[in-house]
N, C-alpha and C positions, 0 to 999 in steps of 0.2 A: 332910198336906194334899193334897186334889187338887189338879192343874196347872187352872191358867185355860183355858178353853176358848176356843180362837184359832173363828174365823167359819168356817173351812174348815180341813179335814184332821185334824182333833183326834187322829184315831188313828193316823196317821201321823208326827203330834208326839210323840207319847208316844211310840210306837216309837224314834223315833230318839235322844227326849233320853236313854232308857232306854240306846240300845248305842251312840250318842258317844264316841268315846276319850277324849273333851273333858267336863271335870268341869263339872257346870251347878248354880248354888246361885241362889234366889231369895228376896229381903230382901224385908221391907217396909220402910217409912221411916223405923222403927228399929232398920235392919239386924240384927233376929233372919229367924233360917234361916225359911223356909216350903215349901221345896220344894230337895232335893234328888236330883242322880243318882245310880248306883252309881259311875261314875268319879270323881267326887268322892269318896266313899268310903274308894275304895280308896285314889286320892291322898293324902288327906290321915290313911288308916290309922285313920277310926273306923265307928259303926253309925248309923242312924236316930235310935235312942230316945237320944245324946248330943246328937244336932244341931239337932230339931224346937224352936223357939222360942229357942233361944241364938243371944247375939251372934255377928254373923259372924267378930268379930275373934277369938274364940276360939279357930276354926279355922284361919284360913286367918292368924294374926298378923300384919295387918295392918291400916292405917287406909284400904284404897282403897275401901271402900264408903260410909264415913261422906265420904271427898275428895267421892265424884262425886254424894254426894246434894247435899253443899252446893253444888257446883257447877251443882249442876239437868241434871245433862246425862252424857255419856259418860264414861270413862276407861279411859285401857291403858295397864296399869303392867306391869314384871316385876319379883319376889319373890325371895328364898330362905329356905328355912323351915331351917334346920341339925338343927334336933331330931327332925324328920320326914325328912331327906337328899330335899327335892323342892326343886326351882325352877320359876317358871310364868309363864305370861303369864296376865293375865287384862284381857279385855275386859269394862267394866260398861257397860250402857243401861238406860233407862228402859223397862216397861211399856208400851206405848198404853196406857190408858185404863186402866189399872188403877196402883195405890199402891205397885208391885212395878220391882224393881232387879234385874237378870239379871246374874249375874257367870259367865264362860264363861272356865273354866281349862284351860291347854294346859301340858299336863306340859312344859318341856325341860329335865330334870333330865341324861338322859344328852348332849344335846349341850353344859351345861356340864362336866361330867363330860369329853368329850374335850376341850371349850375347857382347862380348866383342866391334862389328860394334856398337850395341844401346850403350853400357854408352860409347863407344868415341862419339859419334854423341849428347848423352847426356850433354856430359862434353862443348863437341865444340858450342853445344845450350846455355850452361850455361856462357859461356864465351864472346858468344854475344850480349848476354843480359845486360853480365853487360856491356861491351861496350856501347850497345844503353843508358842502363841508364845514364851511364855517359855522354855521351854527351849530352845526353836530362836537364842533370842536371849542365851544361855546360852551352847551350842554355837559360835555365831558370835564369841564373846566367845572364847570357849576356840583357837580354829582360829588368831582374830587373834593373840592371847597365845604362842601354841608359833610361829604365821609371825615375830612380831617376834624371838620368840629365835632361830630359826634364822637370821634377816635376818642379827642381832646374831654370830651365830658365824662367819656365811658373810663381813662385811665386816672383821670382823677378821683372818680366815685370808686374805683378799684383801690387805689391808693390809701383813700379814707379808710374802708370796707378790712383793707389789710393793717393797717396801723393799727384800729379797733380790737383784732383779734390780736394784734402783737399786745396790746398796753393788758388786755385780760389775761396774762399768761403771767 
């Protein structure tokens, strides 16, 4: 399907929906496909001739364009698709004056990707911690355990040491 012809700059639109790093998919009010970019594409790892007139939910498995149609108006969700390894934002509007739903996907698959490296690396931190404490509370255990016996050796041999000098008097 051609793009809608916006009243000004039309080839300037296309140029840019064309090289967007931002995936651009447009519904009609039966959220099948009518217009897709190549970032979309590749995002979501298909071709044209799979996505031209199929439901949106097929692709992108989710219900956020059926949400914002009933809702008449915008939405911005974030996704994870597991099967495809993407997560995204996507922003949905309405057309002006046309029967057409713009869904504007923003890959951040790699900054969950590090979200989810920092709380493992978080958790793996947390976990050696408690390790070191315990053993450090191990060690402490241990240091009290050998000072009471020697406490225990040294008041006895004081004992003795004292009773000696008592019985010579």
């Amino acid at each position: 399907m051609e793009l809608p012809k916006p009243a000004t700059g039309g080839a300037h639109t296309s140029a840019i929906l064309q090289h967007t790093p931002n995936g651009v998919l447009l519904v009609d009010k039966e959220t099948c496909i009518r217009f897709v970019n190549p970032a979309f594409r590749t995002m979501f790892r298909c071709t044209d001739d799979k996505l031209m007139g199929r439901p949106a939910k097929e692709f992108v498995h989710s219900d956020c364009f059926e949400r914002a149609i009933a809702a008449g108006g915008r939405l911005l969700v974030k996704e994870r698709i597991p099967e495809h390894e993407v997560s995204f934002r996507v922003g949905i509007f309405p057309i002006e004056g046309e029967d057409l739903y713009c869904g504007i996907f923003i890959d951040i698959s790699e900054e969950e990707k590090a979200r989810k490296d920092f709380l493992d690396l978080k958790a793996q931190t947390l976990k050696r911690a408690q390790e070191v404490i315990s053993r450090q509370m191990q060690t402490a255990q241990e240091i009290a355990r050998l000072l009471g016996e020697t406490t225990a050796e040294t008041k006895v041999l004081l004992m003795k040491l004292i009773s000696l000098y008592q019985e010579e008097e």
